[in-house]
VEXLO-595724 format. One record per residue: residue in three letters; x negated, z negated, y of N, C-alpha, C in turn. Coordinates in Angstrom, 1 decimal, always signed. Layout:
<rs>
+------+--------+--------+--------+--------+--------+--------+--------+--------+--------+
| code |   n_xx |   n_zz |   n_yy |  ca_xx |  ca_zz |  ca_yy |   c_xx |   c_zz |   c_yy |
+------+--------+--------+--------+--------+--------+--------+--------+--------+--------+
|  ALA |      X |      Z |      Y |      X |      Z |      Y |      X |      Z |      Y |
...
+------+--------+--------+--------+--------+--------+--------+--------+--------+--------+
</rs>
This chain:
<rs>
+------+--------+--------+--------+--------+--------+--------+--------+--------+--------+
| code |   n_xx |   n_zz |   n_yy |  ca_xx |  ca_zz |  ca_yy |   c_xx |   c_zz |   c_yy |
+------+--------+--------+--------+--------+--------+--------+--------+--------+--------+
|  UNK |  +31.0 |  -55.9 | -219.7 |  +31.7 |  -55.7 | -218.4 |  +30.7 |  -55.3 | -217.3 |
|  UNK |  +31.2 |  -54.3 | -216.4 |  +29.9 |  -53.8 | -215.7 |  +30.1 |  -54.4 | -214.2 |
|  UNK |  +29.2 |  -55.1 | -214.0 |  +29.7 |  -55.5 | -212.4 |  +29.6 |  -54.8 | -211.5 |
|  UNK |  +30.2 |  -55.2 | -210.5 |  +30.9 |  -53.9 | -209.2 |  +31.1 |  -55.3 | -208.6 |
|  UNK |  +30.8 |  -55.3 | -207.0 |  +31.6 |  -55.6 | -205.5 |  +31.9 |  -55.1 | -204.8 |
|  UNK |  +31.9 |  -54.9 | -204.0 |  +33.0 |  -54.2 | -202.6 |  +32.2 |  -53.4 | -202.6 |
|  UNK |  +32.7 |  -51.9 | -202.7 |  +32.8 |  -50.8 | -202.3 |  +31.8 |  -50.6 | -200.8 |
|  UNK |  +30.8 |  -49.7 | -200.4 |  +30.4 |  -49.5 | -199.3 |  +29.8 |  -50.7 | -198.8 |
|  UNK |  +29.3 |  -51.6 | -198.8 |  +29.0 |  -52.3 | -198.2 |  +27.8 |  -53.2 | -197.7 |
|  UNK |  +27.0 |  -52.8 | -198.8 |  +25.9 |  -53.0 | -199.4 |  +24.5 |  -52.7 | -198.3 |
|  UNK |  +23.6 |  -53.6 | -197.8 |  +22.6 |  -53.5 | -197.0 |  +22.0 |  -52.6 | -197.7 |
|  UNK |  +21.9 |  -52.5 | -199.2 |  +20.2 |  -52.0 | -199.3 |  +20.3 |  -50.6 | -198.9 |
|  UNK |  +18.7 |  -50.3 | -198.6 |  +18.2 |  -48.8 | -198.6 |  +16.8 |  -48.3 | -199.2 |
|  UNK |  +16.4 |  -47.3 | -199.3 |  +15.3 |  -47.1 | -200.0 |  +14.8 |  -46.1 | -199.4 |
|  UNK |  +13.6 |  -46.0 | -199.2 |  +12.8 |  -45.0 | -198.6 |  +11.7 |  -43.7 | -199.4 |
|  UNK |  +12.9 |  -43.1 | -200.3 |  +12.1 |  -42.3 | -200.9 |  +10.7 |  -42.0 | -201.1 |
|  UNK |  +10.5 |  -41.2 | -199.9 |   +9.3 |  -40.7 | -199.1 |   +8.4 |  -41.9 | -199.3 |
|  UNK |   +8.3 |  -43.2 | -199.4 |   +7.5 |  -43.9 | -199.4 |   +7.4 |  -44.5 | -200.6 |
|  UNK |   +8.1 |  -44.3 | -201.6 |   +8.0 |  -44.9 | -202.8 |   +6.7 |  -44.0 | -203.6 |
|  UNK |   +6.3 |  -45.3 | -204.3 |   +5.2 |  -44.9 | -205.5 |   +5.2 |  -44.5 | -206.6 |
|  UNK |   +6.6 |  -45.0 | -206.9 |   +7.4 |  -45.0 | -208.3 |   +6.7 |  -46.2 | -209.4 |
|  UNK |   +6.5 |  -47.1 | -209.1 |   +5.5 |  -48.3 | -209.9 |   +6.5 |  -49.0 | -210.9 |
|  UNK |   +8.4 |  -49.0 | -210.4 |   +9.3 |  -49.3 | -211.2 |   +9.4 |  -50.6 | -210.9 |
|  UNK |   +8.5 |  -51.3 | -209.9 |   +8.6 |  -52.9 | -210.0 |  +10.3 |  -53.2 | -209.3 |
|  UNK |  +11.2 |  -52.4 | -208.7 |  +12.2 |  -52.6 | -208.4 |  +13.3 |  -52.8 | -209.7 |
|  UNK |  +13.0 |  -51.7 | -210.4 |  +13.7 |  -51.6 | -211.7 |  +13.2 |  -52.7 | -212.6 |
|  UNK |  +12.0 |  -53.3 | -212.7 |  +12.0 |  -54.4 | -213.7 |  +12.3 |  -55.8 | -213.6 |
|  UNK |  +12.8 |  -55.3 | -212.0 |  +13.6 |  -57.3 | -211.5 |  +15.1 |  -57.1 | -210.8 |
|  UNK |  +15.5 |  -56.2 | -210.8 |  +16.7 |  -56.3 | -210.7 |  +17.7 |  -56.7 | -211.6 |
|  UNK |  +18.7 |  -57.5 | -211.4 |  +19.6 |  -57.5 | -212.6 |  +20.3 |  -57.1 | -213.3 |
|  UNK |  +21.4 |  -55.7 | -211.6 |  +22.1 |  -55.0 | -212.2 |  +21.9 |  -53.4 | -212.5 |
|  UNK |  +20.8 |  -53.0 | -212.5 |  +20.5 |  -51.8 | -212.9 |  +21.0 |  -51.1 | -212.0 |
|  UNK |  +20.6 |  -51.7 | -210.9 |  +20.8 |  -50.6 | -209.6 |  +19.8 |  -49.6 | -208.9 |
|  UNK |  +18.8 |  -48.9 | -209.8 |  +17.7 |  -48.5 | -209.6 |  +17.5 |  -47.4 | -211.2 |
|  UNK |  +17.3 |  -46.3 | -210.3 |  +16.5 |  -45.1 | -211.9 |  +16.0 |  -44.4 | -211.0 |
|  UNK |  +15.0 |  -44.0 | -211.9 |  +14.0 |  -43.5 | -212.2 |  +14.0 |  -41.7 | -212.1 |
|  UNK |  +13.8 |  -41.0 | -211.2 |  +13.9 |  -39.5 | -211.5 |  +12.6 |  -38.5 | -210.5 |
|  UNK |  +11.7 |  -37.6 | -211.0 |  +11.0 |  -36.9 | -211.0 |   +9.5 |  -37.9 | -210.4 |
|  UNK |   +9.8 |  -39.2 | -211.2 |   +8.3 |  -39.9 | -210.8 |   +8.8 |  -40.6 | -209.1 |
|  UNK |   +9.9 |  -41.1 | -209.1 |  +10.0 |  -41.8 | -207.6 |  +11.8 |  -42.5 | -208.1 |
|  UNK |  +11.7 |  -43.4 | -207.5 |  +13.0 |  -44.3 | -207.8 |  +14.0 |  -43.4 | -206.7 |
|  UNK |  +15.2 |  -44.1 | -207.7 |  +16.3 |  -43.5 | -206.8 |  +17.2 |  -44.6 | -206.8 |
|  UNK |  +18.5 |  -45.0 | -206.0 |  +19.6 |  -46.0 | -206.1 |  +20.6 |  -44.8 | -207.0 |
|  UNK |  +20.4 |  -45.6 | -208.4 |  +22.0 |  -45.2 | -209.1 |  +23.7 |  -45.7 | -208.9 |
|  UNK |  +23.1 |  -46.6 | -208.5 |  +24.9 |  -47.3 | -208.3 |  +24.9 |  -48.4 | -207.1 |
|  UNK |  +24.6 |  -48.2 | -205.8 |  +24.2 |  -49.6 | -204.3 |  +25.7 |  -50.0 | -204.9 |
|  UNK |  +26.8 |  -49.6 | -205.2 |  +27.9 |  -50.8 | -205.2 |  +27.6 |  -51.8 | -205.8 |
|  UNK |  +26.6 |  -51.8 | -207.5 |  +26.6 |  -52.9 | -207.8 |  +25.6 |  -54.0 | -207.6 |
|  UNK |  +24.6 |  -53.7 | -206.7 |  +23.9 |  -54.6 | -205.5 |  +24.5 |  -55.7 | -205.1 |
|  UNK |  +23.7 |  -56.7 | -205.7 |  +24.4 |  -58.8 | -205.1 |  +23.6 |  -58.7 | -204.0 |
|  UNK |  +22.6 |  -57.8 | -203.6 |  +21.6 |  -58.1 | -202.3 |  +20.4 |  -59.6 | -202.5 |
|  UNK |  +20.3 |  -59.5 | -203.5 |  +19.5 |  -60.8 | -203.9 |  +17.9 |  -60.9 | -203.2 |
|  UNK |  +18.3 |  -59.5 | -203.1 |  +16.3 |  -59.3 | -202.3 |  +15.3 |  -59.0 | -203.6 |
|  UNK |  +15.1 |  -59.4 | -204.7 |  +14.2 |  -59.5 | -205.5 |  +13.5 |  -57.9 | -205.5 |
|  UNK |  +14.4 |  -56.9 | -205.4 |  +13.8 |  -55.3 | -205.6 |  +12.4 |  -55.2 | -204.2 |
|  UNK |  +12.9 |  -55.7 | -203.0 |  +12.5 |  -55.5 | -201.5 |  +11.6 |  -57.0 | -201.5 |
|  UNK |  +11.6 |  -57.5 | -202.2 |  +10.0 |  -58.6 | -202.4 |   +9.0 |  -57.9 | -203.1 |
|  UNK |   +9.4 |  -57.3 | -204.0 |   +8.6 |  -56.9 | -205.2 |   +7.8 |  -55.2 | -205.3 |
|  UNK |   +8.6 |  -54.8 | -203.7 |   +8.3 |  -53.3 | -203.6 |   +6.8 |  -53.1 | -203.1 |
|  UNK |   +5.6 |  -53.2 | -203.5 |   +4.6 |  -52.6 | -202.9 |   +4.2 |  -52.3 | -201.6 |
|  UNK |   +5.1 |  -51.6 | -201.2 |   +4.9 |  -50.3 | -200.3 |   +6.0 |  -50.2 | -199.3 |
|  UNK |   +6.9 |  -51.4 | -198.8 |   +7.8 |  -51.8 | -198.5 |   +8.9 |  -50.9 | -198.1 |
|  UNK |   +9.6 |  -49.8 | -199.6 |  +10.5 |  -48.9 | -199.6 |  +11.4 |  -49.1 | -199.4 |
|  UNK |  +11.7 |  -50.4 | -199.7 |  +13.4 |  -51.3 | -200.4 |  +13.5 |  -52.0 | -199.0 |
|  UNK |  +14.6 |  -51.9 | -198.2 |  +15.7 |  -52.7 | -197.4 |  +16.8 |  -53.1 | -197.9 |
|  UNK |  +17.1 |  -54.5 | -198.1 |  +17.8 |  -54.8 | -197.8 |  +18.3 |  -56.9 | -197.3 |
|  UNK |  +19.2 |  -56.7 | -196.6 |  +19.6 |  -58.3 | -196.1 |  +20.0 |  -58.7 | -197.3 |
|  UNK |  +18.9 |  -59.8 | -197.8 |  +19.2 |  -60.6 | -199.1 |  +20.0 |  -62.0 | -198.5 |
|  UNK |  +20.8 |  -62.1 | -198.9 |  +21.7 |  -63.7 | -198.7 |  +22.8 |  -63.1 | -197.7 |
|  UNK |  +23.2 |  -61.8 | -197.7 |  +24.0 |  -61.8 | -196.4 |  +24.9 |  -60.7 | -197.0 |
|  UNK |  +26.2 |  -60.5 | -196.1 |  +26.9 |  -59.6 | -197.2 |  +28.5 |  -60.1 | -197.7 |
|  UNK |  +29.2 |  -59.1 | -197.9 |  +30.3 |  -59.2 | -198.2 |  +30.6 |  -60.4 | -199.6 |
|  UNK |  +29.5 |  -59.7 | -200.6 |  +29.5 |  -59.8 | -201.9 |  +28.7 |  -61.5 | -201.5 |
|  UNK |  +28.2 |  -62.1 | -201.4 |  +27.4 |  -63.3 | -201.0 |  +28.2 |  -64.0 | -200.4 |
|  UNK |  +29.5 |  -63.8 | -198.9 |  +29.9 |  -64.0 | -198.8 |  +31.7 |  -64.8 | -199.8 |
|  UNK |  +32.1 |  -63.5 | -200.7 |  +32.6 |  -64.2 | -202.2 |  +32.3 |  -65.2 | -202.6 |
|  UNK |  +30.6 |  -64.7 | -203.2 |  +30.7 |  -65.9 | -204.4 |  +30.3 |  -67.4 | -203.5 |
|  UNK |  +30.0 |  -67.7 | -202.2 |  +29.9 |  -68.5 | -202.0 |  +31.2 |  -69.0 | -201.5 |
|  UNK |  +32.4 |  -68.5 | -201.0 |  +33.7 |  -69.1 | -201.1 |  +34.2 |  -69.9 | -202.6 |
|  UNK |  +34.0 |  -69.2 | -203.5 |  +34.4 |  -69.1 | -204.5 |  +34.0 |  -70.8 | -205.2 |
|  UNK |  +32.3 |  -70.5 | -204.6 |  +31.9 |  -71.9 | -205.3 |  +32.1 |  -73.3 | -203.8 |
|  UNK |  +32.2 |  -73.1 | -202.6 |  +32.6 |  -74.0 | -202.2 |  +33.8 |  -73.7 | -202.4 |
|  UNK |  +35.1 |  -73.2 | -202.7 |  +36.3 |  -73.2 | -202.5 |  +36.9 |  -73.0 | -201.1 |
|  UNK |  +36.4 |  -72.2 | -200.3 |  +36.9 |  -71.8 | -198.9 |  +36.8 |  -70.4 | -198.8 |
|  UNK |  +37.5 |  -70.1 | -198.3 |  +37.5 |  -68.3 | -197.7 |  +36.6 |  -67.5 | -197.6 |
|  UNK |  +36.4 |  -66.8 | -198.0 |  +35.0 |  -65.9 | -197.9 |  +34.8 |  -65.7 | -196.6 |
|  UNK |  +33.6 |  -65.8 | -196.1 |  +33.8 |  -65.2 | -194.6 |  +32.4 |  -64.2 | -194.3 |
|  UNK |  +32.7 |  -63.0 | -194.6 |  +30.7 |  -62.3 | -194.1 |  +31.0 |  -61.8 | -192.9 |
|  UNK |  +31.6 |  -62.4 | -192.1 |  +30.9 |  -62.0 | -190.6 |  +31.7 |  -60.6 | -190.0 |
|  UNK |  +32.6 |  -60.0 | -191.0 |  +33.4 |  -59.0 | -190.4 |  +34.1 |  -59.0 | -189.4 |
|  UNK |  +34.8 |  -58.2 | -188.4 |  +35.7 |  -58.4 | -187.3 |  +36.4 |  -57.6 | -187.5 |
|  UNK |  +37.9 |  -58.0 | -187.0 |  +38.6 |  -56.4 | -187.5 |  +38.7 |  -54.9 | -187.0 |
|  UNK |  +37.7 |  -55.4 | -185.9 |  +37.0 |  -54.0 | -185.7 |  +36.3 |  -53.0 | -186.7 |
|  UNK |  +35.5 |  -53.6 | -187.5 |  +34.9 |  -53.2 | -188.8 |  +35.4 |  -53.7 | -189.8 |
|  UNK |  +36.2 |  -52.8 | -190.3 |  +36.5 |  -52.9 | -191.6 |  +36.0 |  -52.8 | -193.1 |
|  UNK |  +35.2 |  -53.7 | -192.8 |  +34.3 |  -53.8 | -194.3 |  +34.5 |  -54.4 | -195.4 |
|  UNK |  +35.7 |  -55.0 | -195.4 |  +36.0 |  -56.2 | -196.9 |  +37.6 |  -55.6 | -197.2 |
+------+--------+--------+--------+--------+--------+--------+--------+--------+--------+
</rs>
């Protein structure tokens, strides 16, 4: 089963231009949200981004942004496991969930 969370929402970013291509993003991520193309990393899929941070600890050269613990998707599973509403901080001004 391929995991996916909310659509659009997702902090990270990557800074091409500054990447090295060393892969250490791709060998700690979980969901294979990171390949590999002409010798420099690319984001194949940010939907399926938990935002865990581990890519943007691990980046060298500090290419990788993103708010690790924060987030729609973080927001979920931590409802989920206290059993209360998800809440990430949206207003319904922004419609992001």
């Amino acid at each position: 089963m391929e995991h996916k969370y909310l659509k659009n929402v997702v902090t990270l970013s990557l800074d091409v231009n500054q990447c090295i291509g060393c892969n250490m993003c791709i060998n700690v991520c979980p969901h294979e949200v990171f390949t590999t193309s002409d010798k420099k990393v690319q984001i194949h899929n940010k939907d399926k981004c938990m935002e865990c941070g581990a890519c943007a600890k691990n980046c060298p050269v500090a290419a990788i942004d993103v708010k690790s613990g924060v987030g729609c998707a973080y927001a979920i599973i931590v409802g989920k496991i206290t059993g209360r509403e998800p809440d990430c901080g949206c207003s319904d001004e922004i419609d992001c969930c």
